[in-house]
N, C-alpha and C positions, 0 to 999 in steps of 0.2 A: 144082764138084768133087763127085764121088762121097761116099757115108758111108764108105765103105770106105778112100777115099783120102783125108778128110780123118781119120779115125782114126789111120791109121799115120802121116800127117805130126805129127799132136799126139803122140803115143805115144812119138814122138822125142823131143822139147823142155819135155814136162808137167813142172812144178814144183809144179803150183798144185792146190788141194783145196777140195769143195767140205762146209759144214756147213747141214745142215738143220736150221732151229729153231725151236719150237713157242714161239709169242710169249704162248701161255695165252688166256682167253676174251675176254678185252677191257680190265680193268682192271691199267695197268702193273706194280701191286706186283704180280701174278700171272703174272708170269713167273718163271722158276726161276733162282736164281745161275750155275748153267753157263751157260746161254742169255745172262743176260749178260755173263760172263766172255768167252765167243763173240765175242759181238757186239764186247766191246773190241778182239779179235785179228783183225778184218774189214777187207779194202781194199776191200769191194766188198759192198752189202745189197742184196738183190733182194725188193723187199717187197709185201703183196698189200694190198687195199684195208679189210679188216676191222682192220687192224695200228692202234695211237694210234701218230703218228707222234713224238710224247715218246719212245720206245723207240729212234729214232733217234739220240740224246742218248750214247747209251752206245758211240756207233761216230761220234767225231768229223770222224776225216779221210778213213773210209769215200766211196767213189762211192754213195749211193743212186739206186736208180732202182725207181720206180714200176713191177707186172708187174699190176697187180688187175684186177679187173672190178666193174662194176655195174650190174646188173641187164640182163644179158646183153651188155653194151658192152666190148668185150673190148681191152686196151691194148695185150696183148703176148697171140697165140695160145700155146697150149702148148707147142708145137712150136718157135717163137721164145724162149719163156723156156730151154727144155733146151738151142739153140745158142749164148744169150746169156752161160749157165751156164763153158759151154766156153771161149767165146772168150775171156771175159775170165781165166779160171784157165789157160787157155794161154800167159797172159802174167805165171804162175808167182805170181797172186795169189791170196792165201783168197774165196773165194763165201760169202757167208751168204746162203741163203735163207729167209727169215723168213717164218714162216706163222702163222694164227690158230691160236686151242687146240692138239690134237699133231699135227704134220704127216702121224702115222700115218691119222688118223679122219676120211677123205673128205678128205684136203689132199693130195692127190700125191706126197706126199715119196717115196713109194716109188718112183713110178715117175720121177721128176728122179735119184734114187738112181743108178737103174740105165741111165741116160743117161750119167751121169756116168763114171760105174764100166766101162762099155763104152770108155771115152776113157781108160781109165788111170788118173782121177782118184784121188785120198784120197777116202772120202769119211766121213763122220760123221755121227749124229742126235742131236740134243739133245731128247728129250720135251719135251712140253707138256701142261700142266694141260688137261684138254677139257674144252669149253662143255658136253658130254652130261652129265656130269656135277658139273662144277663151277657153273654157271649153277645148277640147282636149288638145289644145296648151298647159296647165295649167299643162296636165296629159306627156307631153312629148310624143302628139298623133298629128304628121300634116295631115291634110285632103286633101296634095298634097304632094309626095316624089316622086321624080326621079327613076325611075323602078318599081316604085311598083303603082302610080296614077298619071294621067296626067290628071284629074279633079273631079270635088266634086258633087254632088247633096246634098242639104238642102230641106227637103220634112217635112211638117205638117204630123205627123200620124193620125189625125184626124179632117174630115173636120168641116164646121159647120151643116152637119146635122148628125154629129157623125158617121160617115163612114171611113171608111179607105181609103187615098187618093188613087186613080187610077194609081198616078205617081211612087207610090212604086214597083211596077211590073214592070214597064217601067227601074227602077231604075235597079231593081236586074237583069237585064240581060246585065247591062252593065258592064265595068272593072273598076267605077269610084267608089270612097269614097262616102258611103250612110251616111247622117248625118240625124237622125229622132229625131224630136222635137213633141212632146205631141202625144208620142207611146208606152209609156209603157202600157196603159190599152190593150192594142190590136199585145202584144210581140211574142205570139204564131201564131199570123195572119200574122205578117210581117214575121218570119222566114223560115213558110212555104212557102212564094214567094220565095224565097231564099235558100230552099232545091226544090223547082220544079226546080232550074237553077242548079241544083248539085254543090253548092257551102256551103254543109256541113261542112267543113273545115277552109271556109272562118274567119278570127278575128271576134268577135265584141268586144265594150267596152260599160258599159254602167255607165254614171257619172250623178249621184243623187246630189242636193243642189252643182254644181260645185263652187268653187270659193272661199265657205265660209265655217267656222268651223266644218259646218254639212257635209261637201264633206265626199262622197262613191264613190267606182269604182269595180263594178264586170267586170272581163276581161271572156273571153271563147271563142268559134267559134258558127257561127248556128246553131250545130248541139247541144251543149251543154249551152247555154245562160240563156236559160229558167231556166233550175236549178239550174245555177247561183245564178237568179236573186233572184230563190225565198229561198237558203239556207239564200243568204246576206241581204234578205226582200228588196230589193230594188224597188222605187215607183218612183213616180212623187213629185219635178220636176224633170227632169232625161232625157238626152237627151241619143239617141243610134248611133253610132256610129262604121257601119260596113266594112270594108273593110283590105288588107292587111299591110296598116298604122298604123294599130291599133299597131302590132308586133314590132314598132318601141321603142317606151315603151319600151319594155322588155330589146332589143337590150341595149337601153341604160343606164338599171339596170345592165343589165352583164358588158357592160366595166366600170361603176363606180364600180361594185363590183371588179371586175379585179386590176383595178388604186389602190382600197383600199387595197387588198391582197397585193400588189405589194408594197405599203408603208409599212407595218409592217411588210416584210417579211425582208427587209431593215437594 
């Protein structure tokens, strides 16, 4: 059947709506009360493989079905997630599609949105906490501090034709907080934009599985990261996280270290 022809036959008999929802960075208390509200009101969760599947809990008599990927092993192409979307809210039930951090920041939500919305559909977005941000925060890493950055860049390390985004360059010659999401395959590429601006010196940090029992953090500068990463084996998922912010961490290991000498010197 045609998209044309199967739209108008849906467009007849739609009852059903779909909710995008941002499940937050990894750790389940970091999802938001709407999102689980959502989730309880769900016949149907379509869930991606960063998700803890604890979050499933909140959508008991829900259909779950697994949509994720890893490490390029694809379960359900895109294309198959947006008719999966359909068909089942065709049959005049709620979709929740659940996504890692906010469905807005590199998760698609927009463009399942507007799959949906071309069918007739309701459809809805419940934010999410994002790993660009929140994973640092986790680490006692802000992505904006008074003297040190007066603002952020969040850059995909990898487009969808597997290239290194263009905006990374653009990035490293500014004086802003670089936050890079799905760039660890490409760690050695991004550094070197960033020793061409003579900013060897420069922090990074870089936080693997943030949020949940599996959290890693290799700290170091550009000019030392690399071997960081690869003494600590750190992979994907793993966001990076470069600028003078990073140092703030440390900052405030030493005054807790300080506060605690100071009590049992007491």
């Amino acid at each position: 059947m045609e998209l044309k022809e199967k739209k108008d036959s849906f467009l007849k008999n739609q009852t059903g709506k779909l909710s995008v929802v941002g499940a937050g960075p990894g750790d389940v208390d970091l999802i938001t009360l709407k999102g689980v509200k959502t989730l309880q009101g769900a016949d149907v969760v379509l869930y991606d493989a960063l998700i803890d599947t604890e979050l499933l809990k909140y959508a008991p008599n829900a259909e779950k079905i697994f949509v994720g990927k890893r490490k390029g092993c694809y379960r359900y192409q895109q294309e198959q997630i947006n008719e999966l979307i359909v068909q089942r809210a065709s049959q005049g039930l709620h979709v929740v599609r659940l996504k890692g951090g906010d469905p807005f920041v590199f998760g698609r939500g927009a463009e399942e949105m507007e799959y949906a919305i071309a069918f007739g559909l309701d459809v809805a977005v419940v934010p999410g906490l994002s790993s660009s941000v929140s994973v640092p925060a986790m680490q006692n890493i802000p992505v904006t501090k008074r003297g040190a950055s007066e603002s952020f860049w969040v850059i995909t390390g990898t487009t969808k034709e597997h290239k290194l985004s263009g905006d990374i360059a653009l990035a490293a010659k500014s004086s802003a907080t670089v936050v890079i999401l799905m760039g660890m395959s490409k760690l050695g590429e991004i550094m070197d934009l960033f020793r061409k601006e003579n900013k060897q010196d420069v922090p990074v940090a870089i936080i693997q599985n943030g949020t949940t029992e599996k959290e890693k953090i290799g700290i170091g500068t550009v000019a030392s990261i690399e071997y960081k990463a690869k003494e600590q084996q750190l992979s994907n998922p793993a966001i990076i996280v470069i600028g003078e912010v990073v140092a703030h961490r440390e900052k405030i290991m030493e005054i807790q270290k300080e506060q605690n000498e100071l009590v049992f010197s007491e």
